[in-house]
N, C-alpha and C positions, 0 to 999 in steps of 0.2 A: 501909854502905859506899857512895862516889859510884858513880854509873852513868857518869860523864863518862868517856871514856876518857884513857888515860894522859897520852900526846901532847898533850892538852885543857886535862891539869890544871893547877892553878895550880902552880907552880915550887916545888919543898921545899927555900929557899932563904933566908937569913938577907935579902937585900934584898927579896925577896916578903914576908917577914915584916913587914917592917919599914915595908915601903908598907903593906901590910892593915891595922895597928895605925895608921900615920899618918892614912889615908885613913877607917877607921870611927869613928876621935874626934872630924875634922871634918866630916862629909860625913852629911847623915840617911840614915838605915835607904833611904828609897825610892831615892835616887844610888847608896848603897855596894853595896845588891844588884842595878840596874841595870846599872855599871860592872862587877862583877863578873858578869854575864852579857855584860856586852862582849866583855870579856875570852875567856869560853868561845867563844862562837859566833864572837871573830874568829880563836881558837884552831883551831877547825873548820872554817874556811871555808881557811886555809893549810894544814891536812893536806888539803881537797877540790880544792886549786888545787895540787898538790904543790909549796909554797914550803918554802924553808929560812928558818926565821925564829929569832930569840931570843927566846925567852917570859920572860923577865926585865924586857926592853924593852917585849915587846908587854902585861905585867901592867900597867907603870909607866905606859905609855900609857893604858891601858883604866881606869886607876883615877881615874888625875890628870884624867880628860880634862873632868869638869864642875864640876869643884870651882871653877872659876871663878866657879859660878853661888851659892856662899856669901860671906856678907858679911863676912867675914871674909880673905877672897882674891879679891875683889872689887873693883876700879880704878874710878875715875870716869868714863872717859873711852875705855878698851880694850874694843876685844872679848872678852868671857868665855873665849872660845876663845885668846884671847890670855893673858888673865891665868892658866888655867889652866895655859896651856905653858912660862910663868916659873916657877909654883908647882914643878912638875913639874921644869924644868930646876934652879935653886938647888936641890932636894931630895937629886936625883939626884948634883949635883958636892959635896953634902955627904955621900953617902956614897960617895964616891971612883970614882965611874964617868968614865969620858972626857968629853971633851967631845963628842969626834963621837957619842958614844951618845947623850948629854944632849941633843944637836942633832936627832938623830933622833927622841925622843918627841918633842921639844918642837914641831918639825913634824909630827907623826900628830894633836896636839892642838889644836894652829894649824889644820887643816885640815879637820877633822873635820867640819864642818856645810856644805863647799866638795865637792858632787857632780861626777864627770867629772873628776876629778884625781889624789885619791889612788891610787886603781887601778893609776895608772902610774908609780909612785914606789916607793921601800924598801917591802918587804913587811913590815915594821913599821910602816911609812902606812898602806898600804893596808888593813891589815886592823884598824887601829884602827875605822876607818869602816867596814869591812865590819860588823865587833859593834855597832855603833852602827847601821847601817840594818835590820840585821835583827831588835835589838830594838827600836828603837822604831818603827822605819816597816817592819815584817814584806817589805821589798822581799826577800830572797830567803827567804822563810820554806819554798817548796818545795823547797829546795834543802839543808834538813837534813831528817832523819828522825824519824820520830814518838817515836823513843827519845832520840835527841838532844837535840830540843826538849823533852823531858820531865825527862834528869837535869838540864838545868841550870835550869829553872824547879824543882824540886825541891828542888834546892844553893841555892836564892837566889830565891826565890815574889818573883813580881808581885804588885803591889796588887790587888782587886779591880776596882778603876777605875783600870788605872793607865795607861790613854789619858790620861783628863784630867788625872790627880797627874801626867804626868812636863808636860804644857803648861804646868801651872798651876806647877810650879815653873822651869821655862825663864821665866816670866811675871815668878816673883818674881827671880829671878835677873839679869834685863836692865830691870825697866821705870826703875829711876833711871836710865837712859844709855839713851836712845831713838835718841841720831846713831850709834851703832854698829851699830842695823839695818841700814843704807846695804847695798846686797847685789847682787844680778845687773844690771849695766845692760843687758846683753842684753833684760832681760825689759822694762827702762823704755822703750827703745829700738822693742823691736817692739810696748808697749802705745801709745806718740807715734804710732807710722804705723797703728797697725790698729786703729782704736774697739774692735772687735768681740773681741782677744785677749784670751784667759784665761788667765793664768800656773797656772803648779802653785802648790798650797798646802800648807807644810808639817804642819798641822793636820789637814788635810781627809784629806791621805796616813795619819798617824796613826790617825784616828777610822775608816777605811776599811780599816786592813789585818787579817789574817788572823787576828792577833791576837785574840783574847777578853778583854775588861776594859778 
């Protein structure tokens, strides 16, 4: 039996179903148990922030949100983050969900790799990204419990190295469209006037945090 607690768990729902079977045919083993740890921890991070949210939304979010980064749902010229939240919206308005719902993944997935924003949006935003920084960049990793972070690495095991497998496929994922890195000009900005600034590093964060593997 899961250890996840209930509130956590994934939805016992015919469109839950229906995304788990869409998203494990396309998406490898290391994305489908990643996102499905998104999923939990950004599950957990709205019962620790007492949000009211739809776990329906926030699975379809948590699932679709890198499928961008397969070649097959893949655009020449979009951000991954983008073509994911297409993938995810057509999915969603095919199986008869609104549009304002379909609007709202499609924004938690658009946004997802965009720090300092979601937070303060739909709590189906925000907590896409919440699952996302916690498992890949352990940024709030003290802020679940040693039991937490264990059912659901248990429901859905990390790689042994799965610092560098989740890099190495964000790598394969983006490197044909390199103009879609384009990203903070804040940071371009204060590195023009300051020789001496160091930006934060999205890898450096990964390889550093709390994480093990």
């Amino acid at each position: 039996m899961s250890g996840i607690v209930k509130d956590a768990a994934i939805p016992d729902s015919k469109l839950a179903r229906t995304i788990t079977e869409f998203i494990r045919d396309r998406e490898t083993e290391l994305l489908f148990n990643h996102s499905s740890r998104v999923y939990h921890f950004g599950a957990l991070a709205g019962l620790h922030r007492g949000l009211r949210f739809d776990r329906e939304l926030l699975y379809a979010g948590a699932m679709f949100h890198d499928i961008g980064l397969m070649p097959n749902h893949s655009s020449k010229d979009e951000r991954f983050e983008v073509d994911g939240a297409y993938a995810a919206r057509d999915f969603l308005r095919s199986q008869g969900i609104s549009e304002d719902d379909a609007y709202t993944v499609w924004t938690a997935i658009a946004l997802h790799t965009t720090p300092g924003v979601p937070q303060h949006m739909h709590p189906v935003v925000a907590l896409v990204t919440a699952g996302v920084e916690m498992d890949v960049l352990g940024l709030t990793y003290s802020q679940y419990t040693d039991a937490e972070r264990e059912a659901v690495v248990t429901e859905f095991p990390r790689t042994p190295k799965f610092k560098e497998d989740i890099i190495q496929a964000f790598y394969d994922g983006i490197k044909h469209k390199p103009d879609t890195t384009f990203g903070n000009v804040k940071a371009d900005v204060i590195a023009d006037k300051e020789p001496h600034f160091h930006r934060g590093n999205f890898c450096k964060v990964i390889r550093c945090s709390q994480w093990h593997g």
